[in-house]
PASEBA-1860 file (N, C-alpha, C; in nm, 3 decimals):
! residues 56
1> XXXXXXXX> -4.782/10.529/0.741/-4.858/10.413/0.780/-4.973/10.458/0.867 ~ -5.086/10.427/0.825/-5.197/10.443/0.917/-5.292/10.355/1.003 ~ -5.326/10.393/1.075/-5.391/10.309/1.193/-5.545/10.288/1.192 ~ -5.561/10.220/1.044/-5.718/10.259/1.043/-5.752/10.105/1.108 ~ -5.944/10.104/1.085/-5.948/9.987/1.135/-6.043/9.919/0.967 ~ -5.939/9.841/0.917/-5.927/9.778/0.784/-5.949/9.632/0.816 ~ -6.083/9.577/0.771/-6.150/9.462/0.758/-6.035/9.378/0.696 ~ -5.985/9.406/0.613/-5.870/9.312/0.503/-5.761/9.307/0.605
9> XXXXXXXX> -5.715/9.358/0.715/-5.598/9.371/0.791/-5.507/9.189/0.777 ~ -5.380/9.189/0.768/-5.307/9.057/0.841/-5.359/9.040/0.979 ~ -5.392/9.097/1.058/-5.407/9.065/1.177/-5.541/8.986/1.203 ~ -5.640/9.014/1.118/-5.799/9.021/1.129/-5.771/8.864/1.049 ~ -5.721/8.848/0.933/-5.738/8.758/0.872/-5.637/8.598/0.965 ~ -5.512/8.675/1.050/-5.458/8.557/1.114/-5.563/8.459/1.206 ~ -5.620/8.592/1.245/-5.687/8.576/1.371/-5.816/8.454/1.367 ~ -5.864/8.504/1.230/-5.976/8.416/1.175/-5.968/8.289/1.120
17> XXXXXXXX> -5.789/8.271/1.088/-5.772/8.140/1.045/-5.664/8.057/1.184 ~ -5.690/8.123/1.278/-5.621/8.042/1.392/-5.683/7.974/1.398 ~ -5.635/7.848/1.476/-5.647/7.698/1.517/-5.634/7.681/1.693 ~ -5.780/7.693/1.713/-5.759/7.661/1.882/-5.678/7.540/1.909 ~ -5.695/7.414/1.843/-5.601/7.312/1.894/-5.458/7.321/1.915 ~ -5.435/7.383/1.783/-5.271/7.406/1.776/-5.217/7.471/1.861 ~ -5.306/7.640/1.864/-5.236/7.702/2.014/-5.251/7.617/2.144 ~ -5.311/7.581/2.164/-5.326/7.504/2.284/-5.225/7.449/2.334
25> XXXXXXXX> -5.180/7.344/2.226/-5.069/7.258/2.222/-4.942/7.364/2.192 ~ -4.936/7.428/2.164/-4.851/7.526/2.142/-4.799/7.559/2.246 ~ -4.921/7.605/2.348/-4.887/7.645/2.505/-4.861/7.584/2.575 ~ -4.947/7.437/2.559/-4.870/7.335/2.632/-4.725/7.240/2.647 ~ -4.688/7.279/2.545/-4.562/7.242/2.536/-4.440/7.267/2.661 ~ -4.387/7.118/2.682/-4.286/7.223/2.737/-4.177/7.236/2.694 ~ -4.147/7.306/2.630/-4.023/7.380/2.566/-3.921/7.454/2.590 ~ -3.799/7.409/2.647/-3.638/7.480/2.726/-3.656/7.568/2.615
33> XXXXXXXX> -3.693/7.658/2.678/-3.663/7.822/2.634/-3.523/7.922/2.715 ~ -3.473/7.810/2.759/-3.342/7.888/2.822/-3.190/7.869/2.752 ~ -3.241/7.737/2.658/-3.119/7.678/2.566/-3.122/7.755/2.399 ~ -3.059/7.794/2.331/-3.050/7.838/2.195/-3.091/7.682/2.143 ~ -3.184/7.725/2.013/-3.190/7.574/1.917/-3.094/7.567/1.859 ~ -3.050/7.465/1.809/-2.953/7.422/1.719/-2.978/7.522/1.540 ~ -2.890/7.556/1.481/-2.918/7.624/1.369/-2.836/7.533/1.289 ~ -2.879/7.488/1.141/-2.842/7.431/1.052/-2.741/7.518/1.000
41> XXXXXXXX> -2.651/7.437/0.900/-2.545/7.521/0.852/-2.559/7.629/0.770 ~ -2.737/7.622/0.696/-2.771/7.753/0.601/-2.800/7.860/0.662 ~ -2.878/7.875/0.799/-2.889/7.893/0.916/-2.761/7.978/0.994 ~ -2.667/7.944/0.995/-2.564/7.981/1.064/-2.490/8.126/1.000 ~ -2.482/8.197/1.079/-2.410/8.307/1.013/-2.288/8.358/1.057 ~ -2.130/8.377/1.015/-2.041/8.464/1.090/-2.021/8.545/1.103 ~ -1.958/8.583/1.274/-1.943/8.678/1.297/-1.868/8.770/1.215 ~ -1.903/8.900/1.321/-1.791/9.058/1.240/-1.659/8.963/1.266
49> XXXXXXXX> -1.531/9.005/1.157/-1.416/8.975/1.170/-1.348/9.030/1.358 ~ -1.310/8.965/1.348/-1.224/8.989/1.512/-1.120/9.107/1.501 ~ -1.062/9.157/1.372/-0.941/9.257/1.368/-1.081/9.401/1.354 ~ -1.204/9.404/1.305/-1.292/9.524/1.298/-1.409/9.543/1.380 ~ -1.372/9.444/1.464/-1.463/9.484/1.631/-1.383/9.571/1.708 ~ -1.452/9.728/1.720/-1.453/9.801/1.782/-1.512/9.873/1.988 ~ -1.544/9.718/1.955/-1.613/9.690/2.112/-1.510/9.623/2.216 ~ -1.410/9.598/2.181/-1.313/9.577/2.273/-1.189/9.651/2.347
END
């Protein structure tokens, strides 16, 4: 992977189709970032089995 500086980049092109309003509001939000969101059931994944956890 190289580190050129490529006009076509994802970054160049995000950048150009950002939306000052949205970030704005984005930032302004206030948003409990200390609580987990809720995850839907497709969303949800289980854990390692409890008899092949090796961390206990």
């Amino acid at each position: 992977m190289s580190n050129t500086n490529n006009d076509t980049s994802d970054i160049k092109k995000a950048a150009e189709q950002a939306d000052n309003q949205q970030i704005e509001k984005n930032l302004n939000d206030d948003k409990n970032v200390d609580t987990p969101e809720k995850l839907s059931e497709e969303e949800q994944t289980s854990f390692i089995d409890e008899e092949l956890r090796t961390d206990k």
